[in-house]
DOFI-818167 format. One record per atom (N, C-alpha, C): atom name; residue in three letters; residue number from 0; x, y, z. Coordinates in steps of 0.05 Angstrom, whole numbers, always signed. Layout:
BEGIN
<"CA","ALA",NUM,<X,Y,Z>>
...
This chain:
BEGIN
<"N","UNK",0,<+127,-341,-250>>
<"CA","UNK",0,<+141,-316,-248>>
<"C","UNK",0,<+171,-322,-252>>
<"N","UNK",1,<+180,-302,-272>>
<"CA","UNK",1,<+210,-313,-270>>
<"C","UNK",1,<+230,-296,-250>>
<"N","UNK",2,<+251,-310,-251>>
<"CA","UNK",2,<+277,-304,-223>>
<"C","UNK",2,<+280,-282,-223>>
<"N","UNK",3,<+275,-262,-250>>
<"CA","UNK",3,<+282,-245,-238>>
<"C","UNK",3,<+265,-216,-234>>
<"N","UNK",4,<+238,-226,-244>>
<"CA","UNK",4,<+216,-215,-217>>
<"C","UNK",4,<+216,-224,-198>>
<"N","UNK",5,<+221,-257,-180>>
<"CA","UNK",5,<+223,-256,-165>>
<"C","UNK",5,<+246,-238,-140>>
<"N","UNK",6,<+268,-237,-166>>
<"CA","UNK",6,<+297,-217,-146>>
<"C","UNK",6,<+276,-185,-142>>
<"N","UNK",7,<+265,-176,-163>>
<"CA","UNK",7,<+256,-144,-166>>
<"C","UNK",7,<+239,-149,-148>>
<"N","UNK",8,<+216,-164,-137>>
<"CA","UNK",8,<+201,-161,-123>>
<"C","UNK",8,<+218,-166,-90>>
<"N","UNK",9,<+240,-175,-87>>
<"CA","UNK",9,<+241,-178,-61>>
<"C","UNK",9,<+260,-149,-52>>
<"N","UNK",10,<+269,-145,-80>>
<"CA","UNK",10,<+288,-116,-74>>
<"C","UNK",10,<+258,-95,-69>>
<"N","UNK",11,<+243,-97,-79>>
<"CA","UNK",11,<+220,-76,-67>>
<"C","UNK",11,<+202,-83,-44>>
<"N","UNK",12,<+205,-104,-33>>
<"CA","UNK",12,<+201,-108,+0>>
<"C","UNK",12,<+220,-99,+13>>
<"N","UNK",13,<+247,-102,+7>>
<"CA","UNK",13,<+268,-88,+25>>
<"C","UNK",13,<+261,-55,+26>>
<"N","UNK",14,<+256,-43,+9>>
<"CA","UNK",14,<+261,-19,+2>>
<"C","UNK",14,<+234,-12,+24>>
<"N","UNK",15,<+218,-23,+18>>
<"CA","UNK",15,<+187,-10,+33>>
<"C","UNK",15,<+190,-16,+63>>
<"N","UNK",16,<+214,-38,+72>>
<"CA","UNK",16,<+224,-37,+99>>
<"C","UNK",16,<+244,-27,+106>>
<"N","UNK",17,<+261,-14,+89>>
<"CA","UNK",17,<+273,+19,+97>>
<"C","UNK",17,<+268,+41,+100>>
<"N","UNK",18,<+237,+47,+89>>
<"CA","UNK",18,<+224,+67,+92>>
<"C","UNK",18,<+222,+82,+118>>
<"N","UNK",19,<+231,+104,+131>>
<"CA","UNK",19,<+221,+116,+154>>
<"C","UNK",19,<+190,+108,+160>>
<"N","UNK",20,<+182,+117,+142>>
<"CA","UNK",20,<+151,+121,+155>>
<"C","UNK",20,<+138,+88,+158>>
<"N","UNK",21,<+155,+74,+138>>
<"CA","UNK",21,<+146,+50,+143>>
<"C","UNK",21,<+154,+31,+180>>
<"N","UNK",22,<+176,+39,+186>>
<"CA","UNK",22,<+193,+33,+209>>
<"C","UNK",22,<+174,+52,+235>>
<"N","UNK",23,<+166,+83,+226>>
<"CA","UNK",23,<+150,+98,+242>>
<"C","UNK",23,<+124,+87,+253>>
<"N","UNK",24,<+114,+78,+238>>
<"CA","UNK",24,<+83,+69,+236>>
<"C","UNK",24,<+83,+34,+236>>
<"N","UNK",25,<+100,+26,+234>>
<"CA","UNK",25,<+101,-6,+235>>
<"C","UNK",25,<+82,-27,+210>>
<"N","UNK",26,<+88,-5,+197>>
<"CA","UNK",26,<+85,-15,+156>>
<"C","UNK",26,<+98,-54,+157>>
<"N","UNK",27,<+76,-70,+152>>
<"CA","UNK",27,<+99,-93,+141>>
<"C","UNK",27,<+84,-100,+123>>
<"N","UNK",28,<+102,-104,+104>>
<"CA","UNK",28,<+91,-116,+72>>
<"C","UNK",28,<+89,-157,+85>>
<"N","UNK",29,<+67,-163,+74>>
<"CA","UNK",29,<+63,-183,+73>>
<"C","UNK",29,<+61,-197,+50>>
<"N","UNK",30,<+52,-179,+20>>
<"CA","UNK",30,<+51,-191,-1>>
<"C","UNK",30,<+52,-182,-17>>
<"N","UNK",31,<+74,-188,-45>>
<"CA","UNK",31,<+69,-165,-72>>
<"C","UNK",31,<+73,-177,-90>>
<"N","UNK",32,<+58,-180,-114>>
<"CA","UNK",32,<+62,-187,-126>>
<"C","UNK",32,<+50,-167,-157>>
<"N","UNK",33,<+60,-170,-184>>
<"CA","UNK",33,<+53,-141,-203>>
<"C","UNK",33,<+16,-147,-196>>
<"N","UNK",34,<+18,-120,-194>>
<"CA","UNK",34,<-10,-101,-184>>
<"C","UNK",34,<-23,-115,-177>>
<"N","UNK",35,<-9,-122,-140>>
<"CA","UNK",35,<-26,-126,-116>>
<"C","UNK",35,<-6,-125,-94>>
<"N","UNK",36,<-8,-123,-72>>
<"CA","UNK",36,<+2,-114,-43>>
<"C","UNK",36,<-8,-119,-18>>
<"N","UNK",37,<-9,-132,-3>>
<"CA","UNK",37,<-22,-137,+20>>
<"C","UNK",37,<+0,-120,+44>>
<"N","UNK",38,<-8,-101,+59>>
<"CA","UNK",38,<+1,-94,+77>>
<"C","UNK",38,<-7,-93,+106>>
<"N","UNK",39,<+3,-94,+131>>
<"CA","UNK",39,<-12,-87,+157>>
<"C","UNK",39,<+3,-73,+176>>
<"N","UNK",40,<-12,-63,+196>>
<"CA","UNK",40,<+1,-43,+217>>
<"C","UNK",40,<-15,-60,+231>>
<"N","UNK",41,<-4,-46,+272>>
<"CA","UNK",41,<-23,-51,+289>>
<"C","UNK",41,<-32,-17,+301>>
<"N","UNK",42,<-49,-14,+309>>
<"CA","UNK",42,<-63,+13,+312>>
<"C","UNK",42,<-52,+11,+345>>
<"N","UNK",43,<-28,+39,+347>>
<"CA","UNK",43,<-18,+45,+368>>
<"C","UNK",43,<-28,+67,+374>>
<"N","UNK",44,<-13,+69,+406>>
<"CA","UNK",44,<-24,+94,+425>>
<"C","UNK",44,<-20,+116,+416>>
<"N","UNK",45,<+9,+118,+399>>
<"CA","UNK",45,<+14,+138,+389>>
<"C","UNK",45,<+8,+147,+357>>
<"N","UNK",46,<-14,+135,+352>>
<"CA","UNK",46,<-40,+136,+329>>
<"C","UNK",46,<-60,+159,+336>>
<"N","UNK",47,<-69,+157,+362>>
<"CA","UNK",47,<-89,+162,+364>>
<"C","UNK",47,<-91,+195,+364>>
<"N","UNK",48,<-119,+201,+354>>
<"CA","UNK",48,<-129,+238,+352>>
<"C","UNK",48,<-133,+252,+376>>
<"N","UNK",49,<-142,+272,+371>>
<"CA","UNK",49,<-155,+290,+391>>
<"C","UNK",49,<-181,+281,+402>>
<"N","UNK",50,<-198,+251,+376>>
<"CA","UNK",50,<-223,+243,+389>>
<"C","UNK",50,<-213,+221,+409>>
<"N","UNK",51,<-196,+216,+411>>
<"CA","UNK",51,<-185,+191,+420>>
<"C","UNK",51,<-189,+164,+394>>
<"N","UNK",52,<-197,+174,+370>>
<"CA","UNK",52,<-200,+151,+353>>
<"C","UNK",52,<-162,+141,+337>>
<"N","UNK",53,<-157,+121,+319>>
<"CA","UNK",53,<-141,+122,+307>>
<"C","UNK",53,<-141,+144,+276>>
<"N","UNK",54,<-119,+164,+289>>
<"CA","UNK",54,<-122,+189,+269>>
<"C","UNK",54,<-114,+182,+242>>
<"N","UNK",55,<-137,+193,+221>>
<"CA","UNK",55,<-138,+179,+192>>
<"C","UNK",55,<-114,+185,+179>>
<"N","UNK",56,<-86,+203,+187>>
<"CA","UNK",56,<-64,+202,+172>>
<"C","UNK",56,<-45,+166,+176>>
<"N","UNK",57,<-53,+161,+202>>
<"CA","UNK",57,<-45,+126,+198>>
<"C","UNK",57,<-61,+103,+183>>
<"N","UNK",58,<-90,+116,+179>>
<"CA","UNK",58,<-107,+100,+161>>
<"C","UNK",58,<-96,+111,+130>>
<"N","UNK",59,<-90,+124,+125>>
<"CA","UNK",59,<-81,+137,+99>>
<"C","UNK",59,<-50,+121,+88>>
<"N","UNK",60,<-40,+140,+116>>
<"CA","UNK",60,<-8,+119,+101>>
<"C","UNK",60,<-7,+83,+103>>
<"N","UNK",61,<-31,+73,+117>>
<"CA","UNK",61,<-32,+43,+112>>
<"C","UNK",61,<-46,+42,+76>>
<"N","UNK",62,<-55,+53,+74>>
<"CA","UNK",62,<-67,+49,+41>>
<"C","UNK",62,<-45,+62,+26>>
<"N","UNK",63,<-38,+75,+35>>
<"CA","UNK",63,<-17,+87,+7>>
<"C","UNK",63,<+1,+72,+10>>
<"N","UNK",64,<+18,+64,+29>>
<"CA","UNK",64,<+29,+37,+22>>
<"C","UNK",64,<+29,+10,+3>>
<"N","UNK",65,<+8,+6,+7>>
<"CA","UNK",65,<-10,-21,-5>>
<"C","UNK",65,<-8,-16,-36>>
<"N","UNK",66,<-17,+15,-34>>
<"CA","UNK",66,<-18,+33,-62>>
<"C","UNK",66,<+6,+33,-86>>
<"N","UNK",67,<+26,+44,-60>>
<"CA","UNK",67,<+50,+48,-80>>
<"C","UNK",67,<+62,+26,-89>>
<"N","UNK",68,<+59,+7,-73>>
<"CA","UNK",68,<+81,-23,-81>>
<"C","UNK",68,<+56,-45,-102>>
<"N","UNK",69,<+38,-32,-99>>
<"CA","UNK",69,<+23,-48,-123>>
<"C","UNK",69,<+31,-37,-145>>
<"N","UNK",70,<+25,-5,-155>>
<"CA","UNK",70,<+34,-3,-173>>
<"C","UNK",70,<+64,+2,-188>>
<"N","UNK",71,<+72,+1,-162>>
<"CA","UNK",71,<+112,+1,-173>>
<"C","UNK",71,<+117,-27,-179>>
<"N","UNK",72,<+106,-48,-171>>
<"CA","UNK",72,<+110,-76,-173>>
<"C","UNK",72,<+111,-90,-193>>
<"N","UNK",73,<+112,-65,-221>>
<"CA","UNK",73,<+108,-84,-251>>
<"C","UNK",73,<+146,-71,-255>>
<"N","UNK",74,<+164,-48,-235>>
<"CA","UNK",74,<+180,-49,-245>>
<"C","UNK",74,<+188,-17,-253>>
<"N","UNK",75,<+169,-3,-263>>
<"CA","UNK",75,<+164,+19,-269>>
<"C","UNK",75,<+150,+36,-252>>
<"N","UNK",76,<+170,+55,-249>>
<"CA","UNK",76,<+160,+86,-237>>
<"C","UNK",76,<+142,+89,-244>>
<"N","UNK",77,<+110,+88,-210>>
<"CA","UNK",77,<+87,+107,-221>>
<"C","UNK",77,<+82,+123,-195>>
<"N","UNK",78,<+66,+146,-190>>
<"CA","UNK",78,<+63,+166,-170>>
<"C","UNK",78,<+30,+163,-173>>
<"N","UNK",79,<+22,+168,-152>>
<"CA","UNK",79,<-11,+177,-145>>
<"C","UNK",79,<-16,+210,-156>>
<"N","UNK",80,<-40,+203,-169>>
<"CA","UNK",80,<-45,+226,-187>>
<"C","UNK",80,<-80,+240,-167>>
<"N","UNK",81,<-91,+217,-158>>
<"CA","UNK",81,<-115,+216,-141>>
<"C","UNK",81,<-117,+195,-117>>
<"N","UNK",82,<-127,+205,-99>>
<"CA","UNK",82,<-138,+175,-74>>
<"C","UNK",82,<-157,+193,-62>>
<"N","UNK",83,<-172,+171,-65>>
<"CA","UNK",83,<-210,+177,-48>>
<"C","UNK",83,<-213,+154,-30>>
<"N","UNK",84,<-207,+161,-10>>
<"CA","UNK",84,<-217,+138,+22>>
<"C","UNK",84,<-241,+148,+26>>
<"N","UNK",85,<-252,+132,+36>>
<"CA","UNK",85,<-275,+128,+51>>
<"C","UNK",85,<-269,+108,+73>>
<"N","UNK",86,<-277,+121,+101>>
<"CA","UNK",86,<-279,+113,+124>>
<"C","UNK",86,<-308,+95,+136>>
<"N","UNK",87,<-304,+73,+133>>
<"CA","UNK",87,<-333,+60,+146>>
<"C","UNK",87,<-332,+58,+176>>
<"N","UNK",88,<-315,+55,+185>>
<"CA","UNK",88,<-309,+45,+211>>
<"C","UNK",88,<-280,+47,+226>>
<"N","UNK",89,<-286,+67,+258>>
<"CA","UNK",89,<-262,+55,+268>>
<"C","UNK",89,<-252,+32,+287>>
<"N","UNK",90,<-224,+38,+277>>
<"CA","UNK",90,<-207,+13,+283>>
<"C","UNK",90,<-206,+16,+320>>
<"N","UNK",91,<-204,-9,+325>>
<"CA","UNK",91,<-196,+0,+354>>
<"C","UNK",91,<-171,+2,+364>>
<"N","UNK",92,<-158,+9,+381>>
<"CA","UNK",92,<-135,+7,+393>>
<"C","UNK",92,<-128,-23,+396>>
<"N","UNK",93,<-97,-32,+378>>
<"CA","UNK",93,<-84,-59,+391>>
<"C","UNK",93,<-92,-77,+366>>
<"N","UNK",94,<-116,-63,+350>>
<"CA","UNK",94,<-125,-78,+322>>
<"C","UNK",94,<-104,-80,+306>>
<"N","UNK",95,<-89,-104,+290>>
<"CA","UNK",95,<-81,-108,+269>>
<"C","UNK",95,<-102,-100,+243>>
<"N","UNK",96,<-90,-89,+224>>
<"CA","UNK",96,<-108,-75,+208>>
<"C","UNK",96,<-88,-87,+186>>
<"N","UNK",97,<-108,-95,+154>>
<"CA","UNK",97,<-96,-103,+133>>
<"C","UNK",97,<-105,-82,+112>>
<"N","UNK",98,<-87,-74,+95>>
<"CA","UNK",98,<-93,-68,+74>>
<"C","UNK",98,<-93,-80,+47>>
<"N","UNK",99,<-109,-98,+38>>
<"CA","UNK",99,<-105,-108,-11>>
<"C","UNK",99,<-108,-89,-18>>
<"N","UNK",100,<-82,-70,-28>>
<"CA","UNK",100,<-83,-68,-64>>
<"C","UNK",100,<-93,-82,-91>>
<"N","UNK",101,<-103,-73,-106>>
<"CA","UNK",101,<-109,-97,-126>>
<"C","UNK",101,<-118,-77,-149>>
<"N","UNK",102,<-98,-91,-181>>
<"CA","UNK",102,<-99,-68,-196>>
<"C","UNK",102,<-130,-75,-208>>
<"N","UNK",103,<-145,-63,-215>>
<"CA","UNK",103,<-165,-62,-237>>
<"C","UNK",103,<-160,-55,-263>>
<"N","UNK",104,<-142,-34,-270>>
<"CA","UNK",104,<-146,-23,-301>>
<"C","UNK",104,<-116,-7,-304>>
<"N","UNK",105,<-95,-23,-325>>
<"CA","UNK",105,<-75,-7,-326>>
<"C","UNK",105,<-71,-5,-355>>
<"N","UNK",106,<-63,+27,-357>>
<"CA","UNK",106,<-51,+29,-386>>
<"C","UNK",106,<-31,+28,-398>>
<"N","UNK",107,<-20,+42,-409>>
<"CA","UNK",107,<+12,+56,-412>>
<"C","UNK",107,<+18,+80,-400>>
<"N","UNK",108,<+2,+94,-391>>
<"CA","UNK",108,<+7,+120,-373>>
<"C","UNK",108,<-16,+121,-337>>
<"N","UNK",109,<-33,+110,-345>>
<"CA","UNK",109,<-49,+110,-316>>
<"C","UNK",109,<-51,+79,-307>>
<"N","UNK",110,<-64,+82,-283>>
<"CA","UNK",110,<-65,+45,-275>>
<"C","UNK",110,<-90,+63,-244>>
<"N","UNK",111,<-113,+40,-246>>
<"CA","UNK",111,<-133,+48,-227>>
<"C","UNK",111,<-123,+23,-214>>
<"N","UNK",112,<-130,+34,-172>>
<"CA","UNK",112,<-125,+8,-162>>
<"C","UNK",112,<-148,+12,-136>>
<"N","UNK",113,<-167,-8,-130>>
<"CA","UNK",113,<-174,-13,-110>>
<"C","UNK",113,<-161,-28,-89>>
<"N","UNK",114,<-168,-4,-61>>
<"CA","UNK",114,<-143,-19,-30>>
<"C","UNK",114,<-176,-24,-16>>
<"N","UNK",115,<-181,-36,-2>>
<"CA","UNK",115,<-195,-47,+23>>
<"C","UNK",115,<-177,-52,+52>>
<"N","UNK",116,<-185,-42,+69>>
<"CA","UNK",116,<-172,-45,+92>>
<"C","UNK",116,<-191,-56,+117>>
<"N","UNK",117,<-186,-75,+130>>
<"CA","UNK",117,<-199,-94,+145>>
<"C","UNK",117,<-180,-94,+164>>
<"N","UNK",118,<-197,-108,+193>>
<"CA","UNK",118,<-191,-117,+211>>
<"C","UNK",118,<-184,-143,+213>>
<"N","UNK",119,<-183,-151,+237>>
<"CA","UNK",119,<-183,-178,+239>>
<"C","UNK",119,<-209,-193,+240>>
<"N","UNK",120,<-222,-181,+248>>
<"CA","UNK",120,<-248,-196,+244>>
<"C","UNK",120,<-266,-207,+218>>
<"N","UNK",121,<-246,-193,+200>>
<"CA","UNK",121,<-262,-180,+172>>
<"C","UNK",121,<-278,-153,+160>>
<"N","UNK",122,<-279,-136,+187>>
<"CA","UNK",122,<-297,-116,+185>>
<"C","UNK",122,<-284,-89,+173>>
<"N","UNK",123,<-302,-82,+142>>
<"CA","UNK",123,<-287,-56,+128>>
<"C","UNK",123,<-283,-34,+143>>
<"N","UNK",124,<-252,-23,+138>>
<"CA","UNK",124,<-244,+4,+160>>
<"C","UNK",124,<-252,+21,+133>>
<"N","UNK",125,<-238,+19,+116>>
<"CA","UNK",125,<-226,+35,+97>>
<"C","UNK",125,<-232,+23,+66>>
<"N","UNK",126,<-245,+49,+53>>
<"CA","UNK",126,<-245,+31,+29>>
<"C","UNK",126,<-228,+55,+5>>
<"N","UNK",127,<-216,+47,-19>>
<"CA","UNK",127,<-199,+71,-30>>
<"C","UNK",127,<-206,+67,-66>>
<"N","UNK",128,<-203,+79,-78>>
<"CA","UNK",128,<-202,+82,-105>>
<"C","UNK",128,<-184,+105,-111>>
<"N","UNK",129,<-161,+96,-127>>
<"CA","UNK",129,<-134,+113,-133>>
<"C","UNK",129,<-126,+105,-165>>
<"N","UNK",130,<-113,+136,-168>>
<"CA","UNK",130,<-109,+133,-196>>
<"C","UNK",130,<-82,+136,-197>>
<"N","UNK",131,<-66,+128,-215>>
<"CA","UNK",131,<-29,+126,-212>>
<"C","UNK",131,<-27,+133,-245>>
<"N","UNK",132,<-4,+157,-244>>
<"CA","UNK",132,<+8,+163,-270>>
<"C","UNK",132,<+29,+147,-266>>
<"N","UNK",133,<+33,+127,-290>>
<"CA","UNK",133,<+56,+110,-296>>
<"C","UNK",133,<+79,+124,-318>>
<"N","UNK",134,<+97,+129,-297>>
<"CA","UNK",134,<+123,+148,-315>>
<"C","UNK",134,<+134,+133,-345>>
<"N","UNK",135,<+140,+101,-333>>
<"CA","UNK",135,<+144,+92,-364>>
<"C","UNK",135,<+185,+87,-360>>
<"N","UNK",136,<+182,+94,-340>>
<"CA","UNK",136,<+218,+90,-330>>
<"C","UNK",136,<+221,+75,-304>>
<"N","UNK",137,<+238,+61,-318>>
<"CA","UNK",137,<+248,+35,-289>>
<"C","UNK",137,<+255,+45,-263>>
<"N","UNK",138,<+239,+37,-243>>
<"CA","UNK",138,<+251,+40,-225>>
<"C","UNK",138,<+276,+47,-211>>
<"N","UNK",139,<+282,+72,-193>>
<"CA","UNK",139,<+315,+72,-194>>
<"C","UNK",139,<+330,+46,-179>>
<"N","UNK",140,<+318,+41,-159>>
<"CA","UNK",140,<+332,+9,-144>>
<"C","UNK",140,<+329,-22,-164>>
<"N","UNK",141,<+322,-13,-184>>
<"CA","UNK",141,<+317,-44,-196>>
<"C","UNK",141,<+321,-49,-220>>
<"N","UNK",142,<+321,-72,-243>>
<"CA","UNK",142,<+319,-72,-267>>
<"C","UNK",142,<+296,-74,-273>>
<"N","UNK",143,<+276,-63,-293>>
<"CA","UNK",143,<+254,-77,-310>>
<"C","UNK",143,<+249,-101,-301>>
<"N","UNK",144,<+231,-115,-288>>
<"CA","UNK",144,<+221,-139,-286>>
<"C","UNK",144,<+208,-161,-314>>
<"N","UNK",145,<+204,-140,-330>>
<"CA","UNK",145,<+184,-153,-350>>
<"C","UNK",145,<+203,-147,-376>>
C-alpha cells in the first residue's frame, strides 16, 4: 500500500471517530483497509428496547458503520442504495460485538458488500448484504487514494 493510502486511510479513521453517533454508541474502527472494515461496540444499558433486548437501531448503526468505511475506503464518495440484516441472535448486555465489512463485487457505479457481526464467542448476531451507489467523486476530507 502506498503512503498515501496509508495517510487517506488514517484521515478516514479520524473522521469515523468524530462522528457523533460514533462517540454516542461507542463505534471504534479497528480496521480499514479499500473494501473492508472491522468495527466494534460494547452493548450498553442504554441500548436496550422495550423487550429488554439490545434495540436493533444499535445493531444497525454497528453495520452501517463497517458499511460506510468499507466502501468510502477506495477514496471515493459512495452512499447505501439497499441494506438487508438479518438478525440470528441476541447480543447480551456488556457483549463486545464485531462487525467485517468485506467488498464482494464493485463496479464503477455500485459495489455489493457483505458485514457479519459476532460476538466474542464467535456466535452470528447479525448478518447484512448492502448495495452502495459509487458517486465517482473524491471524497470531501481526502485526496484520491488510487
Amino acid at each position: 500500500m502506498s503512503q498515501d493510502q496509508l495517510t487517506f486511510l488514517e484521515t478516514l479513521r479520524k473522521q469515523s471517530a468524530a462522528q457523533g453517533i460514533s462517540r454516542l454508541l461507542g463505534l471504534e474502527l479497528e480496521e480499514v483497509t479499500p473494501g473492508h472494515a472491522k468495527v466494534s461496540m460494547i452493548c450498553r444499558p442504554e441500548m436496550i428496547n422495550v423487550l429488554g433486548l439490545i434495540h436493533g437501531t444499535a445493531l444497525f448503526a454497528l453495520v452501517d458503520e463497517a458499511f460506510q468505511l468499507a466502501v468510502n475506503s477506495h477514496g471515493t464518495m459512495a452512499v447505501a442504495l439497499n441494506v438487508n440484516l438479518t438478525f440470528h441472535q441476541a447480543p447480551q448486555l456488556g457483549e463486545r460485538l464485531t462487525a467485517v465489512a468485506r467488498e464482494r463485487h464493485a463496479s464503477r457505479r455500485t459495489a455489493t458488500y457483505d458485514i457479519e457481526v459476532h460476538n466474542a464467542a464467535g456466535h452470528l448476531i447479525v448478518s447484512c448484504q448492502a448495495l452502495a451507489y459509487r458517486k465517482g467523486r473524491p471524497l470531501p476530507f481526502a485526496p484520491h487514494p488510487e
